[in-house]
C-alpha positions in Angstrom: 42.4 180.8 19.2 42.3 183.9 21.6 39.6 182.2 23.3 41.4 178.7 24.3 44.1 181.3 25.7 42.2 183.3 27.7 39.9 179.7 29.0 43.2 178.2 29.9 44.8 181.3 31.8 41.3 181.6 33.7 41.7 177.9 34.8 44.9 178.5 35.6 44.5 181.1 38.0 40.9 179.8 39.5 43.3 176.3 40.1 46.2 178.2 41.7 43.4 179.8 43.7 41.9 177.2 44.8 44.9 175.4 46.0 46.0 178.5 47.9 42.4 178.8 49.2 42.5 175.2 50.5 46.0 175.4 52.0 45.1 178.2 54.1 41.5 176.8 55.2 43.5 173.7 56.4 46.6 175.2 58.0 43.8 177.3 59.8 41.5 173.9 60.8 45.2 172.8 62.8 43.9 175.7 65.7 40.8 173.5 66.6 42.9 170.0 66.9 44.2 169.3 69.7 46.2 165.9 68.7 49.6 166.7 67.7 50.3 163.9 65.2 46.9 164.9 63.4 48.6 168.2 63.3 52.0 167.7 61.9 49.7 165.6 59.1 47.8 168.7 58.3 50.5 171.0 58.2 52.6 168.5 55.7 49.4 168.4 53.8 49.2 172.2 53.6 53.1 172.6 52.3 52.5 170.2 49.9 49.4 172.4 48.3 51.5 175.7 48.5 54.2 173.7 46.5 51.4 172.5 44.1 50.1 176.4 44.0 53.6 177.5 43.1 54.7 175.0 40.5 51.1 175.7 39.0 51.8 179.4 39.2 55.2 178.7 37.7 53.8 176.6 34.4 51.7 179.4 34.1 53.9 181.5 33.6 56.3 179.8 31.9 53.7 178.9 29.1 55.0 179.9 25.5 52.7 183.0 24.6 51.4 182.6 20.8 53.5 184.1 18.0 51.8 187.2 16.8 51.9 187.3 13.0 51.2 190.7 11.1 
């Protein structure tokens, strides 16, 4: 049982992680475009994976830890 716990906090963070990893990577890919609609698409894109990183981070968190029993 200490073992599903720990798999499922490591996924957790590696997927908050990752979505935090990709919204930077494409806020930073809005430097090399030059159209402005393609822009305001990427940065709308990019908010919506920092909201998905938070509310990930936040289930995470919120999680009921296992009752210990002596």
């Amino acid at each position: 049982m200490h073992q599903n716990t720990s798999v499922s906090k490591s996924r957790a963070a590696m997927t908050s992680t990752f979505l935090a990893l990709a919204s930077v990577g494409i806020a930073l890919s809005t430097l090399l475009i030059a159209s402005l609609a393609i822009k305001i698409a990427l940065i709308v894109l990019t908010a919506f994976l920092l909201v998905a990183t938070g509310m990930s981070l936040a289930l995470d968190i919120a999680r009921p830890k296992p009752s210990r029993i002596s």
